[in-house]
VMD Tcl script that draws the C-alpha trace (Angstrom):
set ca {
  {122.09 107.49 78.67}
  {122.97 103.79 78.54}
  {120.27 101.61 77.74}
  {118.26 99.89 80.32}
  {117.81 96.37 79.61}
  {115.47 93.47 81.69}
  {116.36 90.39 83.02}
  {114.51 88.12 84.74}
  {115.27 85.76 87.24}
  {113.48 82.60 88.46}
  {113.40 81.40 91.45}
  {113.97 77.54 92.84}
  {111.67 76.44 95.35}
  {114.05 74.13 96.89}
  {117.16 76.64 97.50}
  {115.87 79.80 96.30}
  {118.34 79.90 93.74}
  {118.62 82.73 90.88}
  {119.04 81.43 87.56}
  {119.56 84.52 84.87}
  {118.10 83.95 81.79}
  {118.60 86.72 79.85}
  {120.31 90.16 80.83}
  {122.20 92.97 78.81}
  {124.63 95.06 80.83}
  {123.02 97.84 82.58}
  {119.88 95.75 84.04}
  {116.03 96.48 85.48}
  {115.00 93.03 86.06}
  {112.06 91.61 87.33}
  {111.41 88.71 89.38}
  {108.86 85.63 88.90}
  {106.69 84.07 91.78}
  {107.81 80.73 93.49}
  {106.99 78.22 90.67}
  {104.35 76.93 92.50}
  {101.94 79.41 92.62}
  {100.14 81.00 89.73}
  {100.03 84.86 88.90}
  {97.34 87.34 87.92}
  {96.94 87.83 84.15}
  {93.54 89.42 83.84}
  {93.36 93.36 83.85}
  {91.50 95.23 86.44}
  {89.16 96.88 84.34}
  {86.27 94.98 85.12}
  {86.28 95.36 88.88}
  {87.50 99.32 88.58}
  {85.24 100.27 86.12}
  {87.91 101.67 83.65}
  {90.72 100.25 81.48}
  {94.10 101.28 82.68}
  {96.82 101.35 80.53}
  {98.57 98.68 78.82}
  {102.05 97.54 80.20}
  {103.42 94.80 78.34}
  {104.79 92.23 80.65}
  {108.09 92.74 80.71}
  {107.13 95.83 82.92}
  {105.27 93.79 85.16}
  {105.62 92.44 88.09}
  {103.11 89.19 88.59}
  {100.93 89.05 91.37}
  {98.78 85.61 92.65}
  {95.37 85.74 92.26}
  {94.87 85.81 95.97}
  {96.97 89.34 96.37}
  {95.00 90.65 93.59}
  {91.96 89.94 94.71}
  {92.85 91.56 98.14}
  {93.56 94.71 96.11}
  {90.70 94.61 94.77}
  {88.74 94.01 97.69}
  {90.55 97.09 99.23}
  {90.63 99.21 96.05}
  {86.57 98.88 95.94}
  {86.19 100.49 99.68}
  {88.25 103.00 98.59}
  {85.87 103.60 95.75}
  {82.99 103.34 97.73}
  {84.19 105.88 100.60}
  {84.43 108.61 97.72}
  {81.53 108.24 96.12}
  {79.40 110.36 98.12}
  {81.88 113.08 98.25}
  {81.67 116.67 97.41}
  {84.54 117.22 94.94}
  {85.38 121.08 96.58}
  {87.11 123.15 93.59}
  {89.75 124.09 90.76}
  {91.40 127.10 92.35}
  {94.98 127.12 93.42}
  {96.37 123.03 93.78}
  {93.01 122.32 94.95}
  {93.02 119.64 92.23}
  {95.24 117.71 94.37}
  {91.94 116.57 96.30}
  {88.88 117.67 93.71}
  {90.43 115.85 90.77}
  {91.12 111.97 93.11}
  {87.36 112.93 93.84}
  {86.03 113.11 90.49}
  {87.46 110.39 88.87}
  {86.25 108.43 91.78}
  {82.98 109.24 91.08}
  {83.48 108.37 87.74}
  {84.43 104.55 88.93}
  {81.20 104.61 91.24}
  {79.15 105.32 87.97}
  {78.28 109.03 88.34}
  {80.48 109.47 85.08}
  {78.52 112.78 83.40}
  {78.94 114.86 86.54}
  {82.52 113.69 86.94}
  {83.32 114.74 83.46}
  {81.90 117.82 83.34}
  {83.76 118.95 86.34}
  {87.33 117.84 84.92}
  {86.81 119.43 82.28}
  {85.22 122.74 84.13}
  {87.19 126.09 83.03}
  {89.82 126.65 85.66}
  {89.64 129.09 88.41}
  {93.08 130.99 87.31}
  {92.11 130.47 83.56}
  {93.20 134.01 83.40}
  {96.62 133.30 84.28}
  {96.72 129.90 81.97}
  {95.40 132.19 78.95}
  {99.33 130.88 77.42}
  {97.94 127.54 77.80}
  {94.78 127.34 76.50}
  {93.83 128.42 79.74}
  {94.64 124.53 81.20}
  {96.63 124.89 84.50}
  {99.82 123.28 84.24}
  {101.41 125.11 86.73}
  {100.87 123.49 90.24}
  {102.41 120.51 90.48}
  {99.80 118.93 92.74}
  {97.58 119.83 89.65}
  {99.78 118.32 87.36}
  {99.52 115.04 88.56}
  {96.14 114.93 88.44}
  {96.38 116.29 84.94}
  {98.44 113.83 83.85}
  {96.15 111.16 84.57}
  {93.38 113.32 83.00}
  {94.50 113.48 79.84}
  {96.02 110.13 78.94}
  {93.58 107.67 81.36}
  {90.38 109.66 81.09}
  {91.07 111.08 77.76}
  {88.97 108.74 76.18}
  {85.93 110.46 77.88}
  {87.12 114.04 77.82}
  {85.42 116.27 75.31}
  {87.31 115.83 72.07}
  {87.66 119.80 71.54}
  {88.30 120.20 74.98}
  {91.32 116.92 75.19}
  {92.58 119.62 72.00}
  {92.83 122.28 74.37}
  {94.84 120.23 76.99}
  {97.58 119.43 73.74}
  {97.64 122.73 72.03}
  {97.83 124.20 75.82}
  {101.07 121.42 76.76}
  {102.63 122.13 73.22}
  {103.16 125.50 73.47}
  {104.15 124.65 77.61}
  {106.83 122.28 77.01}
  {108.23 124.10 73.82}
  {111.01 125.25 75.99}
  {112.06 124.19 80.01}
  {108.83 125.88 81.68}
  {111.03 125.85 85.28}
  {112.70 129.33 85.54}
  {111.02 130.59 82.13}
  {109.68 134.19 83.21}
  {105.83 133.93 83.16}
  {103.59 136.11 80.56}
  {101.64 137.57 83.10}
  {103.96 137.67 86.10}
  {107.33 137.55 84.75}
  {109.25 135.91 88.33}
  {106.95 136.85 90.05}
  {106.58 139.62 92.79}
  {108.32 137.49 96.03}
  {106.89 137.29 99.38}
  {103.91 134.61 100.76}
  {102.38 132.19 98.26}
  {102.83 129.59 96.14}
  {101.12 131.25 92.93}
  {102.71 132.35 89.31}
  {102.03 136.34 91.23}
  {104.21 135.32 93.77}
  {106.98 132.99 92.01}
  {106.36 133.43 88.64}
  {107.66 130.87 86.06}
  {105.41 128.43 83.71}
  {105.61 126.26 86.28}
  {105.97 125.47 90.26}
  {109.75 125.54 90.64}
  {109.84 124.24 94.15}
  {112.37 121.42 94.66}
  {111.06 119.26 97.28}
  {110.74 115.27 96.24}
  {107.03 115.31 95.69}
  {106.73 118.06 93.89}
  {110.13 118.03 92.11}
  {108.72 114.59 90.73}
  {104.82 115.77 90.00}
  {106.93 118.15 87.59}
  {108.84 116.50 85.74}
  {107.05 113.77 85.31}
  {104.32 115.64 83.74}
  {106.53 117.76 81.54}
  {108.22 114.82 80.29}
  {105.19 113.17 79.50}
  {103.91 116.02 77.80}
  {106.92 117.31 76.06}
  {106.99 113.36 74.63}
  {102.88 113.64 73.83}
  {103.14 116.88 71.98}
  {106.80 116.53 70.15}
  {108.97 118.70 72.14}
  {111.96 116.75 71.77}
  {114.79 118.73 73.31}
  {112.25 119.25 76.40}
  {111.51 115.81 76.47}
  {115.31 114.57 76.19}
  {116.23 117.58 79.51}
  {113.61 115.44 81.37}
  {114.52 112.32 80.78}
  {118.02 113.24 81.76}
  {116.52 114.74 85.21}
  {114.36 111.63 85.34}
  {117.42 109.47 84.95}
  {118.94 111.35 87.74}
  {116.69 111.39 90.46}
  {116.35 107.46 89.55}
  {119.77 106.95 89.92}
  {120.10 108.97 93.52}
  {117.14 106.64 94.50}
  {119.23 103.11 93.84}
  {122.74 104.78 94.78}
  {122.46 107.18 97.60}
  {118.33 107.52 98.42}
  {115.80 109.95 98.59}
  {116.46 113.16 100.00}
  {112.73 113.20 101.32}
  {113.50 109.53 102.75}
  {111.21 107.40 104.03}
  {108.37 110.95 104.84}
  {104.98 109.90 106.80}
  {103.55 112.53 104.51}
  {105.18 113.08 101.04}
  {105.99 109.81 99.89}
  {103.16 108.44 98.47}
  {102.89 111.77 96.48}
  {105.86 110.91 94.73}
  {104.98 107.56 94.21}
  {101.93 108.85 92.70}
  {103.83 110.81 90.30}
  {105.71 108.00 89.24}
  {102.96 105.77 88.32}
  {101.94 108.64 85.91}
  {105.67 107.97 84.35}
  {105.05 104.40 84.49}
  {101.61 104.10 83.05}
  {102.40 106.41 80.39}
  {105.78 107.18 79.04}
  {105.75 105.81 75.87}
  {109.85 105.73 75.72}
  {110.74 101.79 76.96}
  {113.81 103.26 78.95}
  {111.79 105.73 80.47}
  {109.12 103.27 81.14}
  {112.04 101.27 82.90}
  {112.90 104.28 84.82}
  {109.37 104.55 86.05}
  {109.23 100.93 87.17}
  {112.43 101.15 88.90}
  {111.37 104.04 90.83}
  {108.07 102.65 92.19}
  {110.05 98.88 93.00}
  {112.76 101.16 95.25}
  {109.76 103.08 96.46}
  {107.68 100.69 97.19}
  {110.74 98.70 99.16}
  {111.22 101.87 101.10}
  {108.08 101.46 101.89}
  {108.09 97.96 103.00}
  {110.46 98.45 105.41}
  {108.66 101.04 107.50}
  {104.73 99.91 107.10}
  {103.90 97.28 110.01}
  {99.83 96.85 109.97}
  {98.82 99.90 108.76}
  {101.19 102.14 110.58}
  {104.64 103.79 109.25}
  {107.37 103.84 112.22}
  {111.02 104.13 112.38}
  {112.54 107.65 111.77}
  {111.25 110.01 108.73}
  {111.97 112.87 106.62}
  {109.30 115.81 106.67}
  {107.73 114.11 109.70}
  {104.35 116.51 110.53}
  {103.91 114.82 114.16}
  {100.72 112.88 112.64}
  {101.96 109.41 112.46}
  {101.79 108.04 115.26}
  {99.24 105.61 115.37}
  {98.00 103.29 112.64}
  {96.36 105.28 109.70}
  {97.85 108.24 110.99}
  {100.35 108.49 107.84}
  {99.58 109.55 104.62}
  {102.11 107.06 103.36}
  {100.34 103.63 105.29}
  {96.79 104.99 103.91}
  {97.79 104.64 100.32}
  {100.36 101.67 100.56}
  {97.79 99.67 102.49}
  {96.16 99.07 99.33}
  {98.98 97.19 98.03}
  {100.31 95.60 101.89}
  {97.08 95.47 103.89}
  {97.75 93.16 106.76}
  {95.59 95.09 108.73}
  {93.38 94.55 111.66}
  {90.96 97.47 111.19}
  {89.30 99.15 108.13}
  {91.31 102.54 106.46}
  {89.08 105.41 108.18}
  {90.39 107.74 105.29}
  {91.62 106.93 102.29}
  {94.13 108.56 100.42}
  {92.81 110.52 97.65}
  {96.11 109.48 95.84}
  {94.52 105.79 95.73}
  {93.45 106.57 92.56}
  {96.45 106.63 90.95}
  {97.25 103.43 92.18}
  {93.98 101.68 91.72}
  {94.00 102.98 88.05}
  {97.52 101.42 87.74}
  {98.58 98.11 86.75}
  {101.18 98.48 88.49}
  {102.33 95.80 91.45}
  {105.29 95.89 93.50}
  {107.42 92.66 93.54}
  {105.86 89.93 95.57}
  {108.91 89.60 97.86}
  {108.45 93.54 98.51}
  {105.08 92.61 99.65}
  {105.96 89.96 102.04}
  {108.99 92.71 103.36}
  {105.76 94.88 104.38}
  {104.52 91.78 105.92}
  {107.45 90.87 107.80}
  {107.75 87.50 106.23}
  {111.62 87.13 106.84}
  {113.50 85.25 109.85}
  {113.21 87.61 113.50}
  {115.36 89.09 115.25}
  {117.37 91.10 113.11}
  {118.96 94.43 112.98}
  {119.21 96.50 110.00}
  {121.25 99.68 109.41}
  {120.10 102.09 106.80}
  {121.78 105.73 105.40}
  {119.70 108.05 104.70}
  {121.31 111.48 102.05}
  {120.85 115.48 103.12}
  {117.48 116.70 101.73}
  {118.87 118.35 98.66}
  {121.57 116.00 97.52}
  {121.85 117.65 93.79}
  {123.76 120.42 94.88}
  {127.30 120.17 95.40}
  {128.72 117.79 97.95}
  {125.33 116.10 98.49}
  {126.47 112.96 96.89}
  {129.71 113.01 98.82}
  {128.29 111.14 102.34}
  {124.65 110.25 104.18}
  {123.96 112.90 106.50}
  {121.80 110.12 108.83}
  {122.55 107.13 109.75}
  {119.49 104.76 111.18}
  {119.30 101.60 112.69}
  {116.33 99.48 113.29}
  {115.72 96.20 114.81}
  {112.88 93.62 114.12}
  {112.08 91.41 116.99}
  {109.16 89.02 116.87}
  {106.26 91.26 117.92}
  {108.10 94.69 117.73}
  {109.78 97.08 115.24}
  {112.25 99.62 116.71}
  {114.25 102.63 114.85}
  {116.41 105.59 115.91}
  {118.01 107.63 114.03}
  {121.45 109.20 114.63}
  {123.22 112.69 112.55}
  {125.48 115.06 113.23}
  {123.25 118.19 112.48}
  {119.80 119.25 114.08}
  {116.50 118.71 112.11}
  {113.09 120.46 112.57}
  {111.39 118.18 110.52}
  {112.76 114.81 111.11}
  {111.52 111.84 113.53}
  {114.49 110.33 115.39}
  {112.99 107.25 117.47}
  {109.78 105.17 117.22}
  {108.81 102.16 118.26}
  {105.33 100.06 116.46}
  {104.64 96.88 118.87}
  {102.06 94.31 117.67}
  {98.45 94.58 118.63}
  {95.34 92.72 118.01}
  {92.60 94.94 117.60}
  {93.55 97.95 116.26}
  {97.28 96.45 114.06}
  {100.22 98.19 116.06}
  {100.62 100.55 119.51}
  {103.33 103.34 119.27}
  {106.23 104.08 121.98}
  {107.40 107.51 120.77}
  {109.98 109.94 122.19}
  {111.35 113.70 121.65}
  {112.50 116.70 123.21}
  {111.16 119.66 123.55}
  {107.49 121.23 122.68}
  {104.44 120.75 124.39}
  {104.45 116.69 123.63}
  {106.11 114.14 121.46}
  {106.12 116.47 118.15}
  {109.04 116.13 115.17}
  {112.31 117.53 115.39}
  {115.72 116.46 115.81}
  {116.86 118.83 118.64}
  {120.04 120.14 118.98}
  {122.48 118.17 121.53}
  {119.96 114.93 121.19}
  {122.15 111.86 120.76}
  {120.90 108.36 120.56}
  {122.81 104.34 120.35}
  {121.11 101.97 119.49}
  {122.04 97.86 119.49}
  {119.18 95.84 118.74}
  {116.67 95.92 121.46}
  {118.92 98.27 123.75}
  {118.91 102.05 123.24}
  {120.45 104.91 125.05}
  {119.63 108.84 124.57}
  {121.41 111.47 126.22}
  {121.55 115.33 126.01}
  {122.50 118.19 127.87}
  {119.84 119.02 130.40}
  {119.25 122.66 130.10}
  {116.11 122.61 131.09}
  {114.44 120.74 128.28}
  {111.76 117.78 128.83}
  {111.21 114.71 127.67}
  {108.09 113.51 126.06}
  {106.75 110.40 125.60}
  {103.44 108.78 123.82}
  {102.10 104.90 124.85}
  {98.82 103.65 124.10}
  {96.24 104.24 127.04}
  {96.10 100.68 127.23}
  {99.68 100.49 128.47}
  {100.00 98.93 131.82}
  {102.24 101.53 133.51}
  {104.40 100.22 137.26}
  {107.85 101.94 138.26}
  {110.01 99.25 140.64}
  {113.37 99.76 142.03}
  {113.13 103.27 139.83}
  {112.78 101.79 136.37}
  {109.45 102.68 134.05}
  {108.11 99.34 132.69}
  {105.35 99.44 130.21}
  {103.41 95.79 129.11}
  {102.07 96.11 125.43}
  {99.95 93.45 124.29}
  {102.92 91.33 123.44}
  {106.20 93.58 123.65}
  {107.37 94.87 127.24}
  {109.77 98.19 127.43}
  {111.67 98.92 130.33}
  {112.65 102.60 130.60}
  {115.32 104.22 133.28}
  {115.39 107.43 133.34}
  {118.73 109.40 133.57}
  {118.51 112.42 135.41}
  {114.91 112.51 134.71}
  {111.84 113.60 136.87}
  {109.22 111.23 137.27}
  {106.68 111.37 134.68}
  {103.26 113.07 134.50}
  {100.61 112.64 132.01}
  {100.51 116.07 130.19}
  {97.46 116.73 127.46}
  {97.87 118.16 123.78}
  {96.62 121.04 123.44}
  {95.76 121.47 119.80}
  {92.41 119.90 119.47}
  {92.96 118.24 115.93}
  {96.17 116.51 117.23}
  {94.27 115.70 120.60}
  {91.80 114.07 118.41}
  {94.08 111.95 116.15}
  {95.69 110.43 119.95}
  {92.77 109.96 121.76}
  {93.74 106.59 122.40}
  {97.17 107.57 123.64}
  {98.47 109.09 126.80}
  {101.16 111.60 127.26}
  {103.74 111.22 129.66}
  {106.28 114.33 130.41}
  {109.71 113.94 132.70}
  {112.18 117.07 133.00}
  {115.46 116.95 133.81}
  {117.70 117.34 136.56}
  {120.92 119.10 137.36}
  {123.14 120.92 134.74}
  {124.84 117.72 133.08}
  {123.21 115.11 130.87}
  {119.89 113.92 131.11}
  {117.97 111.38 129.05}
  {116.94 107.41 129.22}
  {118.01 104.20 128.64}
  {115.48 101.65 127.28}
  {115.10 97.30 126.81}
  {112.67 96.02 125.00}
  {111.35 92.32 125.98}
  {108.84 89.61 124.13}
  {108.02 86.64 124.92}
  {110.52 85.06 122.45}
  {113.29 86.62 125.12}
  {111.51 86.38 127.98}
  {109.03 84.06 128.74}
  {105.85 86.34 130.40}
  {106.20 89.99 131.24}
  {106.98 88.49 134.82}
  {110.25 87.36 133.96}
  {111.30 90.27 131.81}
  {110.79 92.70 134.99}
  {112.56 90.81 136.80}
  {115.75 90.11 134.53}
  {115.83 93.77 134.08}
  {116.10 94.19 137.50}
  {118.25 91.89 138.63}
  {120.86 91.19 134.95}
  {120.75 94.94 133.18}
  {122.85 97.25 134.53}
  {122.91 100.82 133.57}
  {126.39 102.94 134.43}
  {126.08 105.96 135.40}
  {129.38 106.27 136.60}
  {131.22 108.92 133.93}
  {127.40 110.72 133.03}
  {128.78 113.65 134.20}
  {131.14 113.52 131.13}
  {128.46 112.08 129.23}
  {128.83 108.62 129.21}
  {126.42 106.31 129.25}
  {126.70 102.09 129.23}
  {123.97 99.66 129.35}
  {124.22 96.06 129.11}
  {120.97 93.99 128.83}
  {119.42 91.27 130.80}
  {120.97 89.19 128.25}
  {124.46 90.48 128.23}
  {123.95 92.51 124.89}
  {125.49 95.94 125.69}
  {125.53 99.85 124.45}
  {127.81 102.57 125.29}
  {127.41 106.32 124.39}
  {129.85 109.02 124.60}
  {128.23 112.11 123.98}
  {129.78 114.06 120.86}
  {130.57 117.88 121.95}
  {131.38 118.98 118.41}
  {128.29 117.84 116.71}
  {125.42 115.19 116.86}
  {126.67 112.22 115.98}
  {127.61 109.77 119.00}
  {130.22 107.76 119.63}
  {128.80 104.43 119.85}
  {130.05 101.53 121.19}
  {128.18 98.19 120.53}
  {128.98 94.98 122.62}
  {131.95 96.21 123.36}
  {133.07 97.00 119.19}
  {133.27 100.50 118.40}
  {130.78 101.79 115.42}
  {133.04 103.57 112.76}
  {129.94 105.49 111.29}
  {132.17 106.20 107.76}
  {132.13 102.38 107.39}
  {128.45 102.23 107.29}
  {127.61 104.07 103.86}
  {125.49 101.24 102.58}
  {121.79 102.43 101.91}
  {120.35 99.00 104.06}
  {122.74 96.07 105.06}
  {122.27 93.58 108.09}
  {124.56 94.30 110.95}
  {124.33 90.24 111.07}
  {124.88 89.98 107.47}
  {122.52 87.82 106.21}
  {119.08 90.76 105.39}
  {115.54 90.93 104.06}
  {116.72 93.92 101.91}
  {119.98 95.22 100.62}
  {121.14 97.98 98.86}
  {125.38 99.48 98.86}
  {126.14 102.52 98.80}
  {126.17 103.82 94.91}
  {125.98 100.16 93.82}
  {122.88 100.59 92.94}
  {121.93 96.67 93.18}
  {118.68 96.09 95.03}
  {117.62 92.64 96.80}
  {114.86 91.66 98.93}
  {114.38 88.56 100.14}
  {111.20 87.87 101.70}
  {108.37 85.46 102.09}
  {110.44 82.56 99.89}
  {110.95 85.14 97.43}
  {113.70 86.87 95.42}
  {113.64 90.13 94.29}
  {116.66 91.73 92.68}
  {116.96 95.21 91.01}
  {119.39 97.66 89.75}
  {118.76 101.15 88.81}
  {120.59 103.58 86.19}
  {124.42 103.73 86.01}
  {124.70 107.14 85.15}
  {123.79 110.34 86.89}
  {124.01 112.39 83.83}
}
mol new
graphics top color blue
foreach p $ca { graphics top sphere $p radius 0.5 }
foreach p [lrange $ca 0 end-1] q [lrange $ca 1 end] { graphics top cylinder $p $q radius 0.2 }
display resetview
C-alpha cells in the first residue's frame, strides 16, 4: 500500500488561489479556512461531557468558532431528547439503538445506570461463549462496540474492558467472515440474520453499512489485540472500499437510509485506528462522505435520486441521512423531531468535515447550475463492477429549487429516480415527487421508465400498459390546470406539468397508516394512462429569478413552451422551454437508458463517466472518473482531496 501523505493548501482571499506547501506523492490533504477568520482549537469535552479522542491536527479539519458552536448547540438537543429514554435491550442488533441510548445517558449525567447496562451480560452470551461471551457478531453491534471499548473504556469495569480484549483476541486471530462458527458451523439457511441461521464469527452480509461496521471493527480490534495478519487483510479491504469511494463511488450511493450508518462506522476508524495511514483512510472516507452528503441535504431534507430508497424521505427529517448530518449542516427552519441515535458517534467525534463541504450543504456557490453525477452497480467488487456506472444522474440548482432524475439502463426496486426539494419558510423545503406504479409515490425504478433531463426541463415517458402515475406536493400547493397544463405555485418555485397521455389527476390516500402519518402534510395526486403507446409528463420549473411572479411564468408556459407530441407514438418526446432551452427523448426499446437530446446536442452517456462534473464546466464539486481528485468549492472556500491510488 503506498503511503498516504498530507498536504495542505491555503487559500487567498483575494483570488482563491491554492498555494501547496508541502505534499508527498500519493496525497490526503486538508484545507485551511479563508485567512480571515479564526478556527476552533478547544476540544468538545466540556460541553459533551466526555473527552473524545485525540486527533492530532494534521487529521483535522478547522472549524470557526461560530460553526462549532452551532454544533454544539445542536449536539446538546440531541443529548437532551435521549435522556429520558428507555434504552430497550441487548438481544439480536438491538444494540444498534440501546447502546446510542446509553451512552447518551451517560452525557446527560445518569453515568452508573448507563454503565451498568453496557456492560450487562449479553442476551446470546451463549452463542459468544468463544468470545468471552462479548457479541461481536452483528455488525450494528459492532459499531456500538467499537465505541464502547476505546471511548467509554475508561469507565468500563476494568475486569470486564479484559473480557472485551481476551474476547476480540481470540475473534480476530484469524478472518472471522466465512470462519465456520463453534456453535453453528454455517449455519442452518433459511430466515434470519443470526449465527443459527448464517453461521460464521461474524455478520457476512455485504451491503455498504454493514460491510463497513465490519471491518472497521475487526481492523480496529485485530490492531488493539496484535493480530497482525488480520489487521494487515483489513487494512487492505479498508484501502479498497476507500479507493472505490474517490474513483468510482459507493455502491449504496447517496441512500436516505444507510448512509449515515456507514459514516458512523467510519468515525470509529477515524477516532481510533492507531495506524497514521489508516487514520488517513478514515478521514478520507468521512470528507467524500460527507461531500456526498452535501450535495443532496437542502434544509434538513435529502432529495435527488438514492440508493436503498425506503419511500420515507420525502419531506424534511424524513431521512435518516438529513437527521444525523444536520448536526454538522443545520440550516434549518424547524427543530430535528427525532434524532438519529447514530448522533452519538458524531457528537463524540472530533471530527469536522471541510468548511467548503459545509457551505456545499448550504448552497453557498453561484445558481443556476447543472451538475451530472455517475453513480456504480451496488456490488462493484465483483467482476466487471469497476468497468462502467450503471446510473447516470443529473441535477440542477436553481435559486430556490433543487431538481434530480436519475437515468439507467436496468430496473431498480430500491432506487429513487426523480425528486424535486423547493425552498420554504416555515418548515425548510416542500417535495415534488414522482413514480410509477404502487398505491402512491413509493421507490422503484420501474421497468420501461425513461427520464431527460436539461436543467429545469424534464421529460418521462413509458409504455402505458396500464400503469399510473403518482405524484406527492405539499398540501399547501396551489393547484389550477389552464389550456390542459398542471401548474403548481410553491412558496417560491412554480412547476408546470403536461401530462402525456395522462388522465387527469385525483387525490388518492396512503393507505399504510405509518406512511400516512409521516405525509400528513402532503397530498397525493394519481393520473393513469391512456391508449396502448407511451404515456408520461413533461415538466418546467419557474422562480422568480426566471420569471418575474408566478403570473408571468403561467403565462410564458403557455404561450413560449411547446411540447411535441408529434412522433409519441414512436416514443418521442421534445420540449423546448419558455426560454428556448429544449429536451428531446427517444425512448430506448432495448433497455432503460434514453436517448437524450439536450438543446439540440446529443448526450453520449459513455462520455459522462466522471463521478460529479458541471455540464457548464465551471462546479461546486468535482470528482473524474478513477482520478480520484476531489474539489469543492464553496462559500469562498477550497477544498481539495485525493483518495488511495491503489485498489489492492
Amino acid at each position: 500500500m503506498k503511503s498516504l501523505g498530507i498536504c495542505r493548501y491555503s487559500i487567498a482571499v483575494s483570488v482563491l488561489a491554492l498555494a501547496i506547501l508541502s505534499c508527498s506523492d500519493q496525497v490526503v490533504s486538508t484545507t485551511k479556512a479563508v485567512e480571515t477568520e479564526p478556527t476552533i482549537k478547544t476540544s468538545t469535552a466540556k460541553i459533551v461531557g466526555i473527552e473524545p479522542a485525540t486527533i492530532e491536527s494534521e487529521y483535522r479539519n478547522q472549524w470557526t468558532p461560530e460553526l462549532e458552536a452551532e454544533f454544539q448547540n445542536r449536539a446538546q438537543e440531541v443529548i437532551k431528547y435521549y435522556a429520558g429514554q428507555n434504552y430497550g435491550n441487548n438481544s439480536g442488533e438491538n444494540e444498534k439503538r440501546s447502546y446510542p441510548r446509553a451512552m447518551f445517558h451517560f452525557l446527560a449525567g445518569n453515568r452508573e445506570k448507563a454503565l451498568k447496562f453496557l456492560q450487562s451480560e449479553d442476551a446470546q452470551a451463549g452463542d459468544n461463549k468463544h468470545t468471552e461471551g462479548i457479541d461481536y457478531y452483528y455488525c450494528f453491534t459492532l459499531k456500538g462496540q467499537m465505541r464502547k471499548y476505546f471511548l467509554w473504556g475508561q469507565f468500563l469495569d476494568p475486569a470486564y474492558k479484559q473480557r472485551m480484549f481476551d474476547g476480540a483476541k481470540v475473534w480476530t486471530e484469524k478472518d472471522p467472515k466465512g470462519r465456520p462458527h463453534p456453535i453453528y458451523g454455517k449455519g442452518k439457511g433459511g430466515d434470519g440474520w443470526g449465527p443459527d441461521v448464517r453461521g460464521g464469527w461474524v455478520d457476512g452480509r455485504n451491503t455498504d453499512n454493514l460491510r463497513a461496521m465490519r471491518e472497521v471493527a475487526v481492523y480496529l480490534m485485530a490492531e488493539e489485540t496484535g493480530n497482525e495478519d488480520t489487521k494487515l487483510l483489513y487494512k487492505q479491504k479498508i484501502q479498497r472500499y476507500v479507493w472505490a469511494l474517490y474513483n468510482i463511488g459507493m455502491g449504496e450511493w447517496d441512500s436516505e437510509n444507510y448512509l449515515g450508518h456507514t459514516f458512523a462506522a467510519y468515525l470509529n476508524l477515524y477516532d481510533f485506528a492507531k495506524d497514521p495511514e489508516v487514520k488517513q483512510l478514515g478521514k478520507a472516507a468521512l470528507d467524500w462522505m460527507s461531500a456526498a452528503a452535501a450535495v443532496k441535504y437542502y434544509r434538513g431534507g435529502m432529495g435527488g435520486p438514492t440508493k436503498r430508497d425506503y419511500g420515507r424521505a420525502n419531506v424534511v427529517y424524513g431521512s435518516t441521512a438529513a437527521r444525523l448530518f444536520w448536526l454538522y449542516f443545520g440550516d434549518t427552519a424547524i427543530a430535528n423531531p427525532k434524532p438519529e441515535p447514530d448522533s452519538i458517534h458524531v457528537i463524540t467525534s472530533n471530527y469536522r468535515p471541510p468548511q467548503a463541504i459545509v457551505a456545499l450543504a448550504r448552497k453557498q456557490f453561484d445558481k443556476p447550475i447543472e451538475l451530472f453525477s455517475s453513480k456504480p452497480v451496488y456490488e462493484n467488487w465483483k467482476p466487471g463492477g469497476e468497468d462502467k456506472p450503471g446510473y447516470w444522474e443529473t441535477t440542477f440548482f436553481g435559486n430556490s429549487y433543487q431538481l434530480g432524475s436519475l437515468a439507467g439502463a436496468f430496473s431498480d426496486g430500491d432506487v429513487g429516480t426523480f425528486k424535486l426539494m423547493a425552498d420554504n419558510s416555515e418548515r425548510g423545503v416542500d417535495y415534488f415527487v414522482a413514480n410509477t406504479g404502487g398505491e402512491w409515490v413509493q421507490p422503484g425504478k420501474k421497468r420501461g421508465d425513461q427520464i431527460g433531463q436539461y436543467r429545469n426541463l424534464v421529460i418521462w415517458l413509458r409504455p402505458s400498459l396500464d400503469q399510473p402515475f403518482f405524484f406527492q406536493l405539499p398540501k399547501t400547493a396551489k393547484a389550477e390546470i389552464e389550456e390542459g397544463i398542471w401548474f403548481f405555485e410553491l412558496e417560491k418555485t412554480w412547476l408546470a406539468v403536461r401530462p402525456i397521455n395522462l388522465s387527469s389527476y385525483t387525490e388518492v390516500a396512503i393507505s399504510r397508516k405509518k406512511f400516512a402519518r409521516e405525509y400528513e402534510q402532503e397530498q397525493t395526486f394519481k393520473a393513469t394512462t391512456k391508449g396502448n403507446g407511451y404515456a408520461g409528463f413533461a415538466l418546467e420549473v419557474g422562480e422568480k429569478e426566471s420569471h418575474s411572479s408566478y403570473g408571468d411564468f403561467k403565462q410564458a408556459v403557455k404561450t413560449k413552451s411547446q411540447l411535441n407530441l408529434s412522433e409519441v407514438s414512436k416514443g418521442i418526446v421534445d420540449l423546448t422551454g419558455a426560454k428556448g432551452n429544449s429536451i428531446k427523448l427517444t425512448h430506448n426499446s432495448k433497455h432503460d437508458l434514453p436517448i437524450i437530446v439536450r438543446n439540440g446536442v446529443k448526450h453520449n452517456w459513455s462520455q459522462h463517466f466522471e463521478l460529479y462534473k458541471s455540464s457548464q464546466g465551471q462546479a461546486p464539486i468535482s470528482l473524474g472518473w478513477k482520478t480520484g481528485d476531489l474539489s469543492v468549492e464553496a462559500g469562498g472556500l477550497v477544498f481539495q482531496i485525493s483518495g488511495p491510488i491503489s485498489n489492492k
